[in-house]
C-alpha positions in Angstrom: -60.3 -180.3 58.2 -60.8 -176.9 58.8 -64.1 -177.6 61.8 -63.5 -179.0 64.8 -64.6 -183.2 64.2 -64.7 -185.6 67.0 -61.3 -186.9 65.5 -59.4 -183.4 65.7 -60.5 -179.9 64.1 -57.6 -178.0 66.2 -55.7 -175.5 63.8 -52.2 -174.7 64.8 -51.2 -170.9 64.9 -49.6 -171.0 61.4 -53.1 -171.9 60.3 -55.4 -170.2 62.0 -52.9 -166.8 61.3 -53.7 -167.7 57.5 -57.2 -168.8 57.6 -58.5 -165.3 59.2 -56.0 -163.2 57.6 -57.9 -164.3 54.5 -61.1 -163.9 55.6 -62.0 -167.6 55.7 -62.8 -167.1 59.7 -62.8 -164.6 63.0 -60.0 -164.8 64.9 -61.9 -164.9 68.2 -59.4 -164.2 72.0 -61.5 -165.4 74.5 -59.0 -164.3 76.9 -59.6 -161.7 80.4 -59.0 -158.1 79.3 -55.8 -157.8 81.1 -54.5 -160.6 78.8 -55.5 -158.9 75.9 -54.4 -155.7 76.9 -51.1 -157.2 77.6 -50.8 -158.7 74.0 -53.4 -159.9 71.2 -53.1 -160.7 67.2 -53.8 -157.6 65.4 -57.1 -158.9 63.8 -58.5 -160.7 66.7 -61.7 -159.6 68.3 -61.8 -159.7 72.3 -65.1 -161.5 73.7 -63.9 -163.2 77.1 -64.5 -166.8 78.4 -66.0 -165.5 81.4 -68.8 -163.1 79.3 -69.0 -165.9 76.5 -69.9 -168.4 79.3 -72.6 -165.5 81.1 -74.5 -166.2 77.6 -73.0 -162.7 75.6 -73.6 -162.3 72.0 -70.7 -163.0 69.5 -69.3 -159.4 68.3 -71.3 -158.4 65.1 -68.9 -158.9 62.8 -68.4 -162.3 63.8 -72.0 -163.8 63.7 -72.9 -165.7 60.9 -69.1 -166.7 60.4 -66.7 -169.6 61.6 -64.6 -169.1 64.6 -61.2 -169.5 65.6 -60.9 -169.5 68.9 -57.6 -168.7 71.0 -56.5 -167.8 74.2 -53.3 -168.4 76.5 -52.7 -172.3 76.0 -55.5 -173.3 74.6 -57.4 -174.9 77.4 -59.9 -171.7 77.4 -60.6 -171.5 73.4 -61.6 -175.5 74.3 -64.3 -174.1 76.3 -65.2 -171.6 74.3 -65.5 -174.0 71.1 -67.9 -176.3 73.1 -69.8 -173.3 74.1 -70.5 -171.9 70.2 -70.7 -175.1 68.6 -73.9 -175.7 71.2 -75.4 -172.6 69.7 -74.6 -173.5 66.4 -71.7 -171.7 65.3 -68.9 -173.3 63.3 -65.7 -172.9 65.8 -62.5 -174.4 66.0 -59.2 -173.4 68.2 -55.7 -172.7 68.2 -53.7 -175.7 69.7 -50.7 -174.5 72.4 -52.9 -171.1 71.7 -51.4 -167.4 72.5 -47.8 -169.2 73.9 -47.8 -171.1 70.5 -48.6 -167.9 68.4 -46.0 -166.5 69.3 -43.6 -169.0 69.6 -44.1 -169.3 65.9 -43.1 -165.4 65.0 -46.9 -164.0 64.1 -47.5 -161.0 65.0 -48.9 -159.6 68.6 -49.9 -156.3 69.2 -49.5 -154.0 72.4 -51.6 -151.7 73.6 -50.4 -148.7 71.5 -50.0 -150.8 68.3 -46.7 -151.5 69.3 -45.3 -154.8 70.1 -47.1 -156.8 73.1 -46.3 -159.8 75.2 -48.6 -162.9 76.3 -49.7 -162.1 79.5 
């Protein structure tokens, strides 16, 4: 199942990498700036826990579409699932989040496009 159930709706990196590399969903880092700075997925848009909790808009681009949240372990993109699922957005996470991305070989991106680290 590709939305987070009451059973389990968590993708793991492999998955989420294809599902919004095709299109099917934003890749969503709810992680601080310094974290993202640090390292990100190249297609990921930034919106912090912290300003996603404070009430913030989803990024244009991503209204109107499923989420895939991530951030460092997966404990914050939790959060932020609850969070958009109250307002009505389709969201799911990344289980073992950033760690786990990267562990599995996809891609993260620096802050000059070259390769970055999880902070």
């Amino acid at each position: 199942m590709f939305f987070r159930s009451r059973v389990s709706g968590r993708l793991v990196p492999v998955q989420a990498h294809r599902r919004t590399a095709h299109g099917e969903a934003v890749l969503l880092d709810v992680r601080e700036t310094a974290e993202w700075e640090a390292g990100h997925a190249p297609d990921a848009l930034h919106l912090p826990l912290s300003r996603l909790v404070a009430g913030e808009a989803l990024p244009p681009i991503a209204q109107g579409r499923p989420v895939v949240a991530v951030c460092r372990s997966g404990r914050r993109s939790q959060q932020a699932v609850e969070i958009l699922t109250g307002r009505g957005v389709k969201a799911t996470d990344v289980t073992g989040g950033m760690v786990a991305w990267s562990r599995d070989g996809l891609p993260v991106a620096g802050p000059d496009g070259d390769d970055g680290v999880i902070a």
